[in-house]
C-alpha positions as CSV (number, residue, x, y, z in Angstrom):
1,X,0.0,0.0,0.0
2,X,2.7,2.5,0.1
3,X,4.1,2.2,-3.1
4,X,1.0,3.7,-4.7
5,X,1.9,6.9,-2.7
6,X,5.2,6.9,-4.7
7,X,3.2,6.2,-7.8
8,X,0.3,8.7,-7.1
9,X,3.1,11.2,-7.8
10,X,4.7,9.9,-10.6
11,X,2.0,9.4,-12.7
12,X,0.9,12.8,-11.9
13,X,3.7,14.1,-13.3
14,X,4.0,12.0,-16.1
15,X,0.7,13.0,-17.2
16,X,1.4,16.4,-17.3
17,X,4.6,15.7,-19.4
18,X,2.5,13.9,-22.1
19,X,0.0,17.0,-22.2
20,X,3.2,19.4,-22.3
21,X,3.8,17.4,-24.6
22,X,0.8,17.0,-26.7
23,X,0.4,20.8,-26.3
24,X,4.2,21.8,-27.7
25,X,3.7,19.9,-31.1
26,X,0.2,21.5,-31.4
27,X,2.0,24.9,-31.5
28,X,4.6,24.2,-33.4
29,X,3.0,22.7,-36.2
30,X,2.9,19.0,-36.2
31,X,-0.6,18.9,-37.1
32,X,-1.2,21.5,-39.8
33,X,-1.3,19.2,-42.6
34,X,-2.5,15.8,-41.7
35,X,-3.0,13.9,-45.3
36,X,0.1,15.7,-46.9
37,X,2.7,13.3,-46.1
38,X,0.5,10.2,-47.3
39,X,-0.1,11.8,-50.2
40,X,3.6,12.8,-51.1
41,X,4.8,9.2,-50.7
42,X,2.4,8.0,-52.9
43,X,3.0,10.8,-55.9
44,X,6.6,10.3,-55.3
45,X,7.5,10.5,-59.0
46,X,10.8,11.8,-59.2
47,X,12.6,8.6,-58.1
48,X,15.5,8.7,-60.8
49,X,15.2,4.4,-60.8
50,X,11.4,4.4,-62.6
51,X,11.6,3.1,-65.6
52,X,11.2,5.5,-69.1
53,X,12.6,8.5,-66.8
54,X,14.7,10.3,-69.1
55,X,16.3,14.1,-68.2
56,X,16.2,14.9,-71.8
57,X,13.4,14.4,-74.1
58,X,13.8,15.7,-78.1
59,X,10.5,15.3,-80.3
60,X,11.6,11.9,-81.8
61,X,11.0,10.3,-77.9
62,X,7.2,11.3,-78.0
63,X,5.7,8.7,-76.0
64,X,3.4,6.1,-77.7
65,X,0.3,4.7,-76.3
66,X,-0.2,1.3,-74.2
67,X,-1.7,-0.4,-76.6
68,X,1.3,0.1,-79.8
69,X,3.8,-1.1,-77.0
70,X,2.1,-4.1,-76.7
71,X,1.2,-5.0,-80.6
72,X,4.4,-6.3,-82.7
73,X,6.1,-4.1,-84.9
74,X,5.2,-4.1,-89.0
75,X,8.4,-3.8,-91.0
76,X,8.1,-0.9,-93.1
77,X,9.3,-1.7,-96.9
């Protein structure tokens, strides 16, 4: 029975660390943008190991559609 008047205290205390706490990263900003972060790892498109990244592009590299990709090439005579 006396060690709960040791851990009256302490839990007292620790309480009002957590709301400190809670209240500091209120103020400074931890919760201004809440979906941002999820968002940017999933449009995370600059990645240089995608695949068809290039730095340069000229007009020769337009991109073709899906479906030409797919369908085998016609030699051209």
């Amino acid at each position: 029975m006396e060690v709960i008047y040791g851990l009256l205290p302490l839990i007292a205390i620790l309480g009002l660390a957590m709301v400190g706490i809670l209240f500091w990263a209120i103020r400074s900003g931890q919760y201004d943008d809440m979906e941002g972060p999820g968002w940017r790892v999933i449009m995370d498109d600059d990645d240089p190991l995608l695949p068809n990244r290039r730095k340069e592009t000229s007009a020769s590299d337009t991109p073709q559609p899906v479906d030409d990709l797919a369908a085998p090439k016609k030699p051209t005579s």
